[in-house]
N, C-alpha and C positions, 0 to 999 in steps of 0.2 A: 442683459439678454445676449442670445448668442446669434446673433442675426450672422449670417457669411460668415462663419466660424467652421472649415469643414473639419478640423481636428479636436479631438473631444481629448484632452489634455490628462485625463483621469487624475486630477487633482496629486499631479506627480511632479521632479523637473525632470527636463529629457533623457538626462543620462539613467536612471532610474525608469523612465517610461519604457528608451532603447530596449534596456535589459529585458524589464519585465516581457512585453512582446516578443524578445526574441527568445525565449525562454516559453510562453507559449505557445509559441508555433514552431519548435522544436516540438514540446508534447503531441501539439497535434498531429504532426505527421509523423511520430514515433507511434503512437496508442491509435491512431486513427480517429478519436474522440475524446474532448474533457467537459467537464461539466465548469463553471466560472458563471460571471453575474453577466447579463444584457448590454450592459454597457462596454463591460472588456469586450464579449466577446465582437459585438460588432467594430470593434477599432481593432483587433487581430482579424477580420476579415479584411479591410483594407489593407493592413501591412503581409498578412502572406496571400494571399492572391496572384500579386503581380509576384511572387516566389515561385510560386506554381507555375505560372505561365512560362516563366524561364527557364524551368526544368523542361521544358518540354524539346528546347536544344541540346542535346548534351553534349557539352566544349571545354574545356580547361576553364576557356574565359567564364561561360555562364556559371562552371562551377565554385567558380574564385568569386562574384559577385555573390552568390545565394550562403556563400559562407561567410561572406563579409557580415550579414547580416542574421543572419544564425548562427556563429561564433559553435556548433558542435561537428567533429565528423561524419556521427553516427546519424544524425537527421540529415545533413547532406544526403549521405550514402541510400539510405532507405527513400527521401525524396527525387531521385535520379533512375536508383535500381524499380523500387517498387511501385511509387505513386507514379510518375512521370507516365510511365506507358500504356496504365489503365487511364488518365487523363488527354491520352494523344490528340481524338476524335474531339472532346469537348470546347467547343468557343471560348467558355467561361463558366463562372458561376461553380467554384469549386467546392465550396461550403455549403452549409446548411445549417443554420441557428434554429434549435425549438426552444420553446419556453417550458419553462421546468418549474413554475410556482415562485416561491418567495423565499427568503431565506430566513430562522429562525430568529438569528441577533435582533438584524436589523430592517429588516424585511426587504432586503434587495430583492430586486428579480434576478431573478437566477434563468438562467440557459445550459442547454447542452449542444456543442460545435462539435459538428464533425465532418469528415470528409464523403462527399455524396458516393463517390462510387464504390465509396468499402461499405457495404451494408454490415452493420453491427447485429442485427438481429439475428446474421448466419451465424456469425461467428461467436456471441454469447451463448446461446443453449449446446454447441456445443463444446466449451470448457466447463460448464456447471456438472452435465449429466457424468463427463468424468471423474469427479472430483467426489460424484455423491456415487459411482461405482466404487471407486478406490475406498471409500469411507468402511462402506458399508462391509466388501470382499475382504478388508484388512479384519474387520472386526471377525466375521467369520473364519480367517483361519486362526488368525488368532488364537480363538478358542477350541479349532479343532486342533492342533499340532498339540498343546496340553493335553487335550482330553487323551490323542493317540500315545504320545509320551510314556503321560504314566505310567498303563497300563504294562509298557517293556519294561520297564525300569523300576518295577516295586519295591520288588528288594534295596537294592540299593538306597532307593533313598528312606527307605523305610530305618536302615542303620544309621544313616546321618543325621536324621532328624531328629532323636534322642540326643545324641551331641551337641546338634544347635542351641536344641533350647535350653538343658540342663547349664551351659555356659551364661545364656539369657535371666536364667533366675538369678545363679550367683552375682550376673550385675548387677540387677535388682534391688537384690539386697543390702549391698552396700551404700547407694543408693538413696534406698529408702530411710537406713539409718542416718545419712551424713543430712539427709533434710531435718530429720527428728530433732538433731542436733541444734541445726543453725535455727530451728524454728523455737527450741527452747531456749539458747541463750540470749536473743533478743528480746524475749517475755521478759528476763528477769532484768537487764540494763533499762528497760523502760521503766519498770516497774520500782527500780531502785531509785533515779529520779524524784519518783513522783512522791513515794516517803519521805525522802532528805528533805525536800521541799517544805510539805506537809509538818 
């Protein structure tokens, strides 16, 4: 039993647990959000938290502690510039764990961790709606710049096109005969076998 146990060891040893955590909350305060099991995520709210809270100074010093233990620049950097000052006002409680159902392997419960004051629902719909613009607007010129194309240019390629393919048969057909070929001499090496045999 885990009676006064307040560290949940996630069946790692520490050097490996170090990592993985700090490697987590890198993500999260790069992506503002990951999806992970109930269990992670509640032992990365204990380890970045008191992270958070110390970006809330911004010193050589505080910066040199929150990298000791996030080992990236770039999470530093976004943790100071970005998160820090929409955090300012906040006491605490910088996170937010939902449950997200089960997982398929092995039916973990699953969570999604994110940071409270980045609302993800702003910022989701609108990366998707671009993405289904761009889709859609590519496909239509697409097909209009052809369509317009042609039309100038008939002639032209109206002459080359006879070129093209007339090239196209004569590969063809050589082709076709060198298959004929290898396709008949291995009928008869079988076939000769199988008499001698016989």
């Amino acid at each position: 039993m885990r009676h006064n146990r307040s560290i949940n060891h996630l069946g790692r040893q520490s050097g490996h647990r170090k990592a993985m955590l700090a490697n987590m909350a890198s993500s999260l305060i790069l992506h503002k959000q990951i999806e992970t099991t109930l269990a992670k995520a509640k032992a990365l709210r204990m380890y970045v938290e008191p992270l958070i809270t110390k970006a809330k100074e911004d010193s050589t010093h505080s910066r040199r502690i929150v990298f000791s233990y996030l080992k990236q620049k770039e999470a530093v950097s976004e943790l100071f510039r970005v998160v820090a000052p929409k955090i300012a006002d906040r006491p605490g409680g910088y996170t937010r764990i939902v449950k997200n159902g089960f997982r398929e392997g092995d039916a973990a419960d699953m969570a999604i961790m994110e940071l409270v004051d980045f609302n993800m629902s702003e910022v989701a719909p609108k990366e998707a709606p671009k993405k289904a613009a761009t889709r859609r607007s590519g496909a239509k010129k697409a097909a209009a710049p052809a369509t317009e194309a042609a039309p100038a240019t008939e002639e032209a390629p109206a002459k080359k096109a006879p070129a093209k393919k007339a090239p196209a048969k004569k590969a063809a057909a050589p082709k076709a005969a060198g298959k004929v070929s290898t396709k008949a001499a291995p009928a008869k090496k079988v076939q000769a076998p199988r008499k001698t045999g016989k």
